[in-house]
C-alpha positions as CSV (number, residue, x, y, z in Angstrom):
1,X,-3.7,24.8,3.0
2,X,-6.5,22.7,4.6
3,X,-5.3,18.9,5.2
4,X,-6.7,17.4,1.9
5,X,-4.7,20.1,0.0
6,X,-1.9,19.0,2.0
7,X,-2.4,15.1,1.3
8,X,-2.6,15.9,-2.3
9,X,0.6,17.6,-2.4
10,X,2.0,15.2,-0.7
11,X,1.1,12.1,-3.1
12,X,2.2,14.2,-5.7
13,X,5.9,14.7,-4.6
14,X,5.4,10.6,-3.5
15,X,4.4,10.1,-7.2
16,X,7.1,11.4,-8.5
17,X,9.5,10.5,-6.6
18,X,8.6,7.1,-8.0
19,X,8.8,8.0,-11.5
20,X,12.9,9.2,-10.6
21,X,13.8,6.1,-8.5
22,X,12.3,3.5,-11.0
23,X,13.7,5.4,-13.7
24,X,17.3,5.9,-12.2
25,X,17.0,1.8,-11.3
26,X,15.9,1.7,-14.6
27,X,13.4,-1.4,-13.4
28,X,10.4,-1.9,-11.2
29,X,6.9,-1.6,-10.6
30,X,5.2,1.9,-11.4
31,X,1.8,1.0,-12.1
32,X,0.9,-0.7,-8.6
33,X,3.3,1.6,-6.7
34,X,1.0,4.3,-8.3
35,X,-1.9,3.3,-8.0
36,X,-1.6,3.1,-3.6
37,X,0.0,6.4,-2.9
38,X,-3.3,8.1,-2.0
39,X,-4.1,5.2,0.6
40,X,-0.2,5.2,1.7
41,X,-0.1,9.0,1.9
42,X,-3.3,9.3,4.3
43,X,-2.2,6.3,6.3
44,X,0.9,7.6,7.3
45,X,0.3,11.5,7.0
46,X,-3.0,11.3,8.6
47,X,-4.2,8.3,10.7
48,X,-1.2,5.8,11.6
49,X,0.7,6.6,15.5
50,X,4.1,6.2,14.6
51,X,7.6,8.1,15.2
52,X,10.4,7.9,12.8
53,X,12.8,9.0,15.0
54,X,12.2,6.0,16.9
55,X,10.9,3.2,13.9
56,X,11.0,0.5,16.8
57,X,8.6,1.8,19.3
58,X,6.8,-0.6,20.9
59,X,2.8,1.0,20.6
60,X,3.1,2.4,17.0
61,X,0.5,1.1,14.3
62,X,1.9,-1.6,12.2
63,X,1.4,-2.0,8.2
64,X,2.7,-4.5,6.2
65,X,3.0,-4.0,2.6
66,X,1.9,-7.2,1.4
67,X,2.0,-6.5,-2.9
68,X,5.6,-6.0,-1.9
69,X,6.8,-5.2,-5.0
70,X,5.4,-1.7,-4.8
71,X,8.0,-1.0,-2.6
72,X,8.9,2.5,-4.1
73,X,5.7,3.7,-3.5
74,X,6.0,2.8,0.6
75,X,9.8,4.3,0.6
76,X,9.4,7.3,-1.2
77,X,6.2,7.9,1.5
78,X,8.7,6.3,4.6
79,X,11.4,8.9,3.0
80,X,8.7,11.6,3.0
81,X,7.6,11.1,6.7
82,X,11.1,11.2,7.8
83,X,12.8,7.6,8.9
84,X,15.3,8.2,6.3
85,X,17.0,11.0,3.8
86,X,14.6,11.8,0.3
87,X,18.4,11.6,-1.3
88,X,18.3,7.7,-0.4
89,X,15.7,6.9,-2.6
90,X,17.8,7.5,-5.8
91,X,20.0,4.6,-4.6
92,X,16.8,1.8,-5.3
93,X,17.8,-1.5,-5.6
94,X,21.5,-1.0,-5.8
95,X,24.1,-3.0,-4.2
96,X,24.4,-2.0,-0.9
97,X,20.9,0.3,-0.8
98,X,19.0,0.1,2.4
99,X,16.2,0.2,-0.5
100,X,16.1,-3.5,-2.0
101,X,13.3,-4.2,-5.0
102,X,10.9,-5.9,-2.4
103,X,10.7,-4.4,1.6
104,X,13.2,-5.9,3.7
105,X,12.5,-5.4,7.2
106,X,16.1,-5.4,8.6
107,X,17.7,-3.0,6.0
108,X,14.7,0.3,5.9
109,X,14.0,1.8,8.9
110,X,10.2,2.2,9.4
111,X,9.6,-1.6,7.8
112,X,7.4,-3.9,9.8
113,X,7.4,-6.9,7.9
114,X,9.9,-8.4,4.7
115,X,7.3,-8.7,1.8
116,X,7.5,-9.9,-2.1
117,X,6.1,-13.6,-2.1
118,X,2.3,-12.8,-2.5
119,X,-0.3,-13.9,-0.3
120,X,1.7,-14.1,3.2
121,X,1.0,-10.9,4.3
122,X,-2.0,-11.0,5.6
123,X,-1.1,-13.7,8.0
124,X,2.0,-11.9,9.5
125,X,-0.4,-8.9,10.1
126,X,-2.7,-11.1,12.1
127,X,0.2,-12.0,14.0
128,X,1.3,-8.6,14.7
129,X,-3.1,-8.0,15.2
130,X,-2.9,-10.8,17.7
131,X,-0.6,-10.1,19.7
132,X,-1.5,-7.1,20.2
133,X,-5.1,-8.1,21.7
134,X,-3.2,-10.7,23.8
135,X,-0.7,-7.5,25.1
136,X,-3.8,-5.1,25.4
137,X,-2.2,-3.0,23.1
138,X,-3.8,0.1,21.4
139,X,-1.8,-0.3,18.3
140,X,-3.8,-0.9,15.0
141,X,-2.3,-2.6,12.1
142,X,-2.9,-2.1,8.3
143,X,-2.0,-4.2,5.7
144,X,-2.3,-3.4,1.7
145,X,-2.9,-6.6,-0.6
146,X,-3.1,-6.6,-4.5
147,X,-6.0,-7.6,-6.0
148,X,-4.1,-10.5,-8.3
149,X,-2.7,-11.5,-4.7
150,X,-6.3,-12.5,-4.0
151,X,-5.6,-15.4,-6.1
152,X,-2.9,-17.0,-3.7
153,X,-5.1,-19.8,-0.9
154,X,-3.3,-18.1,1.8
155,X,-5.1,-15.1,1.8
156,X,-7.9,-17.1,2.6
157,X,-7.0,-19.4,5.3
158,X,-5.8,-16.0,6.7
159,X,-9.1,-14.3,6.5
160,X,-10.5,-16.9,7.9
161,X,-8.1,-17.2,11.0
162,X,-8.8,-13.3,11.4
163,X,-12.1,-13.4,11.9
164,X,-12.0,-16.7,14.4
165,X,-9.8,-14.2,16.4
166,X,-11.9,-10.9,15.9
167,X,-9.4,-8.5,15.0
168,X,-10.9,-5.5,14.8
169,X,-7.4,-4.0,15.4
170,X,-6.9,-5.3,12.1
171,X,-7.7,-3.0,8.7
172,X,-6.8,-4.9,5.4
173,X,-6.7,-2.1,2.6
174,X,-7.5,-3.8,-1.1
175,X,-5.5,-1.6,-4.1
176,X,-7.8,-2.9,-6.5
177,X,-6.9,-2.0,-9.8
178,X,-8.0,-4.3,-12.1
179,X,-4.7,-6.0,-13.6
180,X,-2.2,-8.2,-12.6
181,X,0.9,-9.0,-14.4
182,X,-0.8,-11.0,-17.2
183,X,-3.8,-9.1,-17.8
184,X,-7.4,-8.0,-15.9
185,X,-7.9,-10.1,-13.1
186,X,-11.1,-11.2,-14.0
187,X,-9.4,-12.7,-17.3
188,X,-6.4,-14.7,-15.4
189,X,-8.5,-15.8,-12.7
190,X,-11.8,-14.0,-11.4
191,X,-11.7,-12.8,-7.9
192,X,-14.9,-11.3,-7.7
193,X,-17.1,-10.7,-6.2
194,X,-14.5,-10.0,-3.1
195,X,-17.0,-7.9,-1.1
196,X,-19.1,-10.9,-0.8
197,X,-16.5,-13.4,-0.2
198,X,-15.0,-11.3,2.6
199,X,-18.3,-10.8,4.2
200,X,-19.0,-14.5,4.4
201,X,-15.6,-14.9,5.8
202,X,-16.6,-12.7,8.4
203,X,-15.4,-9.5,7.6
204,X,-16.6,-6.1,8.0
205,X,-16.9,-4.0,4.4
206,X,-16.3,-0.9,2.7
207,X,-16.2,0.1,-0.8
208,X,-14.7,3.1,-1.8
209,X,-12.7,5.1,-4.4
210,X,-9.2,4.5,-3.3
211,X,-7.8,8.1,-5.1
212,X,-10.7,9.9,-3.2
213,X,-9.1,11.2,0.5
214,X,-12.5,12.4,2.1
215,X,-13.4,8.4,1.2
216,X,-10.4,7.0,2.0
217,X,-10.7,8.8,5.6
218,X,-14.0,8.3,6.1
219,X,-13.6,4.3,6.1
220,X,-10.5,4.0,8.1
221,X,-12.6,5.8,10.8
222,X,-15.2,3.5,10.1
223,X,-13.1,0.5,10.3
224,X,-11.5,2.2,13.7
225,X,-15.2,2.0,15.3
226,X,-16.5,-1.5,14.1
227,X,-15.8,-4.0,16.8
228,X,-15.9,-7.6,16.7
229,X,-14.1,-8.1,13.0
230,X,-11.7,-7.2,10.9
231,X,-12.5,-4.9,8.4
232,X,-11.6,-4.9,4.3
233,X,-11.3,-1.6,2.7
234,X,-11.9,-2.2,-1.2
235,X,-10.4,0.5,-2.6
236,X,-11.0,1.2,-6.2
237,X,-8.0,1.9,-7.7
238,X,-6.6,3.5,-11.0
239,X,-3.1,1.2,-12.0
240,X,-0.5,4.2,-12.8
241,X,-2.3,6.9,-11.1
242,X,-1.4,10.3,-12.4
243,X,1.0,9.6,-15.5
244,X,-1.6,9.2,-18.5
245,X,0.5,6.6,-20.7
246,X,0.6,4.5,-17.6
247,X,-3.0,4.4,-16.2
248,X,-5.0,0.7,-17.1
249,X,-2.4,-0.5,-18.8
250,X,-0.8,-3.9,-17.9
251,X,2.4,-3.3,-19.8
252,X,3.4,-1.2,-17.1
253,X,2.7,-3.4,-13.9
254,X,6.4,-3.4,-14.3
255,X,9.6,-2.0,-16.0
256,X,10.4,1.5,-16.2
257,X,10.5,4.7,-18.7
258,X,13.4,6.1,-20.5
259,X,14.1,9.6,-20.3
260,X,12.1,10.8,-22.7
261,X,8.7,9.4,-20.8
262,X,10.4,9.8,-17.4
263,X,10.1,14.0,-18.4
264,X,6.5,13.5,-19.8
265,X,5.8,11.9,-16.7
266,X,7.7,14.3,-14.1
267,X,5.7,16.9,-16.4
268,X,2.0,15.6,-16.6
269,X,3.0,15.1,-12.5
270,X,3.9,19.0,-11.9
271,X,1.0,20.4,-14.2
272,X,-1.7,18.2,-12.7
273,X,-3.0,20.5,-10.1
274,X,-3.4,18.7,-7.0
């Protein structure tokens, strides 16, 4: 098996572990914690330095998960990679679950940053890009934003503040779907055209399909090599990725299926061929 045959196996067995921990929680978010797995899956399978036998050490890549409230999407891929047991992720959101609805740093192993209120994320991973120029550190660090998240000022003041600092250690990956929790983004409040914006912030740009891994490789080494800025990845995203009663449809940004579309799901999942 070549290693995009490997990365599509592995998003599958990501995606559906998603589909059993949001339906044994019986809440959530599947359609955003869908639509990231491929980026997630060749981040951490792929390009990030990291250990989990040792989730603390001091030169791995960062990544902060700042649409936090895909959360299942980054455990069942932490789970995958090995910082903690697959047989965790059944326990989502429960009282007393190392696995709480939004990351929390100091309960997961493998968790670099606590995440939920959108629009901060981006500034803690400048901090974590910062200091790792002021350290001369090799580290990189990755965050993921939302595209409705766009809407929040911080963002901006933070991708401002990253290119005053030139962090090219830094890689902001966009999981741009289309929809937000009220509807298509362009409905509830326009963010386009981001490439633009971004550029006249300072940033470097790439625009890609964000379920395509030859793609979503390609730019992450091109965002490796571009010095002198930060770097947005836009990655055109499909919300519910790979469960047809889910994908582009707003209704399930969040909640979760009963049994009878959790087995359609597992099913269309299993019989999809990648």
């Amino acid at each position: 098996m070549n290693k995009k045959e490997n990365l599509k196996r592995i998003a599958k067995e990501i995606r559906l572990a998603i589909i059993n921990m949001i339906s044994e929680a019986a809440h959530g978010h599947p359609g955003g914690s869908l639509s990231c797995v491929d980026i997630l899956t060749t981040l951490y399978f792929d390009k990030m330095n990291v250990k989990p036998d040792n989730p603390k050490w001091e030169d791995r890549d960062r990544i902060v998960l700042s649409k936090g409230h895909a959360a299942p999407a980054l455990y069942a891929t932490l789970a995958k990679k090995g910082y903690f047991s697959e047989k965790i992720l059944s326990t989502l959101d429960k009282l007393g679950s190392i696995l709480q609805g939004h990351p929390d740093m100091k309960s997961t192993p493998g968790l670099d940053m606590t995440t939920g209120s959108l629009g901060q994320g981006l500034s803690a991973a400048n901090g974590m890009a910062l200091e790792g120029k002021l350290d001369k550190k090799g580290y990189r660090v990755y965050v993921i934003l939302g595209d409705g998240e766009l809407q929040e000022g911080q963002i901006w003041e933070a991708a401002m503040t990253a290119a005053h600092y030139k962090l090219d250690n830094l890689t902001a990956i966009l999981d741009f779907n289309g929809l937000q929790i009220d509807g298509p983004n362009r409905e509830v409040k326009n963010i386009e055209p981001v490439n633009e914006k971004f550029k006249a912030f300072g940033w470097h740009v790439i625009e890609i399909d964000g379920h395509d891994f030859d793609q979503i490789d390609k730019a992450i080494e091109e965002a490796k090599a571009t010095k002198g800025k930060p770097t947005l990845i836009i990655a055109h995203t499909i919300k519910g990725k790979g469960v047809s009663f889910m994908e582009n449809q707003v209704e399930w940004h969040a909640g979760a299926p009963n049994e009878e579309q959790r087995q359609k799901a597992i099913q269309e999942l299993e019989g999809s061929g990648v």
